[in-house]
C-alpha positions as CSV (number, residue, x, y, z in Angstrom):
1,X,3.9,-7.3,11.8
2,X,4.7,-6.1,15.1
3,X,8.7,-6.8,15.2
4,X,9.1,-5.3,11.6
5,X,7.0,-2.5,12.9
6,X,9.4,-2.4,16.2
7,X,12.4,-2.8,13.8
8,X,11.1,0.3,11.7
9,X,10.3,2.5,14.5
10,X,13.8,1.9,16.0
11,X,15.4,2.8,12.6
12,X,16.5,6.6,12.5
13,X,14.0,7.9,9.7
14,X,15.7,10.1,7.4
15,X,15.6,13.4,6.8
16,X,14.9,14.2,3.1
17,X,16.6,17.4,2.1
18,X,17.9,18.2,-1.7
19,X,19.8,15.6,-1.8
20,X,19.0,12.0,-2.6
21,X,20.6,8.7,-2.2
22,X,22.5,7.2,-4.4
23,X,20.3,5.4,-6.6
24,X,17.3,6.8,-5.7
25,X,15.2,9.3,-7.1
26,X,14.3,12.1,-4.5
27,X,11.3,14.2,-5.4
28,X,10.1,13.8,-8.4
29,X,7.0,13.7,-10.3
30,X,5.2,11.4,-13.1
31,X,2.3,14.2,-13.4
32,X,0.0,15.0,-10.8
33,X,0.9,14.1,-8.0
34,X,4.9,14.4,-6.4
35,X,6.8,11.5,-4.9
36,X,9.8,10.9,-2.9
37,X,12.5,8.4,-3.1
38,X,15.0,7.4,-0.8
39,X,16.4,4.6,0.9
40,X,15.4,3.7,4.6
41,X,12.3,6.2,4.2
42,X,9.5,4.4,5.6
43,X,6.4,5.0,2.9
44,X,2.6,4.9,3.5
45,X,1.9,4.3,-0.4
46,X,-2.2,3.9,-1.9
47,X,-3.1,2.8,-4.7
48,X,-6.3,2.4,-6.4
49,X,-8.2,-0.1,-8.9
50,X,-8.6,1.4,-12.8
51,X,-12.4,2.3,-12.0
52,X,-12.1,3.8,-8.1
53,X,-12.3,7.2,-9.0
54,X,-14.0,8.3,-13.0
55,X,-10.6,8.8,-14.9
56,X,-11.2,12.8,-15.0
57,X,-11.0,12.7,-11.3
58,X,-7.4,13.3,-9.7
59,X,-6.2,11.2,-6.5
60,X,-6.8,13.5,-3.7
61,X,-7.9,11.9,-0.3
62,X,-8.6,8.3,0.8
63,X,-12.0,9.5,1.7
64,X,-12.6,9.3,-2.2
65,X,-11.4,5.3,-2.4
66,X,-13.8,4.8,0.6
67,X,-16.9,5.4,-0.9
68,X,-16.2,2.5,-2.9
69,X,-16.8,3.9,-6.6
70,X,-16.3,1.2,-9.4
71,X,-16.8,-2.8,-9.8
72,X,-14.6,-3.3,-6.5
73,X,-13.2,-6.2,-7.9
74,X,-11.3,-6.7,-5.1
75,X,-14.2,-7.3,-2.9
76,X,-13.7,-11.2,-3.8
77,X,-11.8,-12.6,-1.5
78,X,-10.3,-14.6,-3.9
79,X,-8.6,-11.1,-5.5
80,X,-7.6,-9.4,-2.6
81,X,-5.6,-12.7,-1.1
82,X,-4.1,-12.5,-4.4
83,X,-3.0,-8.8,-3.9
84,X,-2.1,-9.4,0.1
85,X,0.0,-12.5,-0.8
86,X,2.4,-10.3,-3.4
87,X,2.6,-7.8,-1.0
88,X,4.0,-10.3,1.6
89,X,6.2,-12.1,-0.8
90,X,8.0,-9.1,-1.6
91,X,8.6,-8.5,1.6
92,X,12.0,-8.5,2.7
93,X,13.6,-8.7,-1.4
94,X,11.7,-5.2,-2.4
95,X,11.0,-3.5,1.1
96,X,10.6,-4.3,4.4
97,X,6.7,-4.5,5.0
98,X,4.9,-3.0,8.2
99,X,1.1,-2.4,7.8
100,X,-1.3,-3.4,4.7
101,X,-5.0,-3.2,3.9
102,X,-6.3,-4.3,1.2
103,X,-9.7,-2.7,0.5
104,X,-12.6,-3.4,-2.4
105,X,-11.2,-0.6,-4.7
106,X,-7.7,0.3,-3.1
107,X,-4.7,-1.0,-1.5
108,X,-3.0,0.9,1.3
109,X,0.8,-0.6,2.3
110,X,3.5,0.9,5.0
111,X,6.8,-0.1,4.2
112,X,10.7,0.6,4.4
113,X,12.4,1.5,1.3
114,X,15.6,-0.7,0.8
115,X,18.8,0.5,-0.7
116,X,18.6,0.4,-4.4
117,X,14.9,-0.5,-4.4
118,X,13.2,2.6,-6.0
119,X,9.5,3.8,-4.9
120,X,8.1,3.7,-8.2
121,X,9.6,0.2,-9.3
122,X,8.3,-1.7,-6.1
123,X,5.0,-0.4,-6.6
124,X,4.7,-1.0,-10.1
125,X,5.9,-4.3,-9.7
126,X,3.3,-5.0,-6.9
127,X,0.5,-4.0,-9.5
128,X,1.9,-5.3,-12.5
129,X,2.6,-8.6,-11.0
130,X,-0.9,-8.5,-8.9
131,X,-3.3,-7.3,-12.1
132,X,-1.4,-10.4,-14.0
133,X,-2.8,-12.3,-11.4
134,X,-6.4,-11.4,-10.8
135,X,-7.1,-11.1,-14.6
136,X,-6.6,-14.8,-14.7
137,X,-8.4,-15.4,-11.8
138,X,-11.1,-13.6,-13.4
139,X,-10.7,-15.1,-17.6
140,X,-10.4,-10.9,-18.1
141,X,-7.9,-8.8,-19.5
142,X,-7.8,-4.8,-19.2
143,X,-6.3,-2.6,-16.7
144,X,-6.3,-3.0,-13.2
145,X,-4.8,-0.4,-11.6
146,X,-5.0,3.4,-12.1
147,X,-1.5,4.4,-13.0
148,X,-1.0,6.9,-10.7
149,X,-0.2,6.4,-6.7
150,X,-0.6,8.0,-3.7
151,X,2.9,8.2,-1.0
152,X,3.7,9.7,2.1
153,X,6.9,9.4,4.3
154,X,6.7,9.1,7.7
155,X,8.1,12.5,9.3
156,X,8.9,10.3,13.1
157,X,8.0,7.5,15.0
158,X,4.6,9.4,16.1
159,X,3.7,9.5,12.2
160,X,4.1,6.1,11.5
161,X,2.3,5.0,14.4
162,X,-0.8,7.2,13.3
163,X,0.2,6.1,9.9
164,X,-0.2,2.3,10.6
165,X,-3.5,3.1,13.0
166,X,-5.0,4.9,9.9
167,X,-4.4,1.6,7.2
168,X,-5.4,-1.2,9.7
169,X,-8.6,0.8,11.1
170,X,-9.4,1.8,7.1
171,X,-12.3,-1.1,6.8
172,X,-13.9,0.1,10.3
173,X,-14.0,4.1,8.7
174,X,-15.8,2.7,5.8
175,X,-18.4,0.9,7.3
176,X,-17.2,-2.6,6.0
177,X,-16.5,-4.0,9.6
178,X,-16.8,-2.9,13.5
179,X,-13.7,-4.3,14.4
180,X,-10.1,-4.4,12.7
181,X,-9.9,-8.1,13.6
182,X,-12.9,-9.0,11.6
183,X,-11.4,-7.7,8.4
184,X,-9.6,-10.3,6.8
185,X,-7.1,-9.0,4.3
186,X,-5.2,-6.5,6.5
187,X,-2.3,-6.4,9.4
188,X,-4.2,-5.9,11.8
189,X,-5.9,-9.4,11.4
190,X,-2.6,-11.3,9.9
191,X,-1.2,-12.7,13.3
192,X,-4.2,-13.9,14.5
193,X,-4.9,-15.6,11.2
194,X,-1.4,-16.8,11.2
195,X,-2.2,-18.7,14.5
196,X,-5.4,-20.2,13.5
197,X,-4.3,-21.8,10.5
């Protein structure tokens, strides 16, 4: 984490005006909420199981995934190391990965858009290729995710370092953990894992 996150903070962050790059999207939006596109933006994307929020209920805040509405299926550990080793394996091919959490109802994840990756195909390529995954875990079929995501680019280097802050410190907020260390599916705890194993 922390020479990608070095390596991201020294990239210029670019300014997103009318135009969009080549390839990529810009703003756009897929119904309620709007996204934007672009190559070398660095993304804090969220994104929520099926049953985090009642489906009449739009995305609005995080504060909504954190009172930890629905089954929470990814409160087995055996899930969410399913969901944090995708993240990681795309790493690199998809986008260039600087902060994750992965929490009982919701995944958070900072990363670099590459050139001629889009927003919306790495993220439904995360979920489509996660949800595979935990349904067999679980002998279930059925939806997984909620089809709609949350995204913000980081404006400066001060953003993204509140940004990453923010995801790693997200179990502590909601009372699953005193200590970012202690949460085991998370950036904030992946070196030290790393080491022990």
């Amino acid at each position: 984490r922390s020479s990608s996150s070095r390596s991201v903070l020294r990239c210029s962050l670019k300014r997103v005006g009318a135009m969009s790059i080549i390839g990529h999207a810009g703003w756009r939006s897929r119904g309620y909420l709007p996204h934007c596109d672009n190559a070398g933006l660095v993304q804090h994307v969220v994104f929520g199981l099926h049953d985090a929020l009642p489906a009449h209920v739009p995305f609005e805040s995080d504060d909504q995934l954190d009172e930890g509405h629905g089954a929470c299926l990814l409160r087995d550990g055996d899930c969410a190391d399913i969901v944090e080793r995708v993240l990681l394996k795309a790493d690199a091919s998809q986008y260039r990965l600087v902060a994750w959490c992965v929490m009982p109802n919701h995944v958070h994840v900072v990363f670099e858009q590459m050139a001629g990756r889009l927003l919306g195909r790495a993220v439904q390529e995360l979920k489509s290729v996660s949800a595979h995954r935990i349904n067999k875990q679980l002998s279930r079929k059925g939806a997984v995710w909620r089809r709609e995501y949350f995204d913000r680019y980081m404006r400066d280097g001060d953003h993204l370092v509140q940004t990453v802050r923010y995801v790693e410190a997200n179990p502590v907020k909601a009372g699953l953990v005193e200590n970012v260390m202690d949460w085991p599916f998370s950036s904030g705890s992946y070196s030290a894992r790393k080491l022990g194993d």
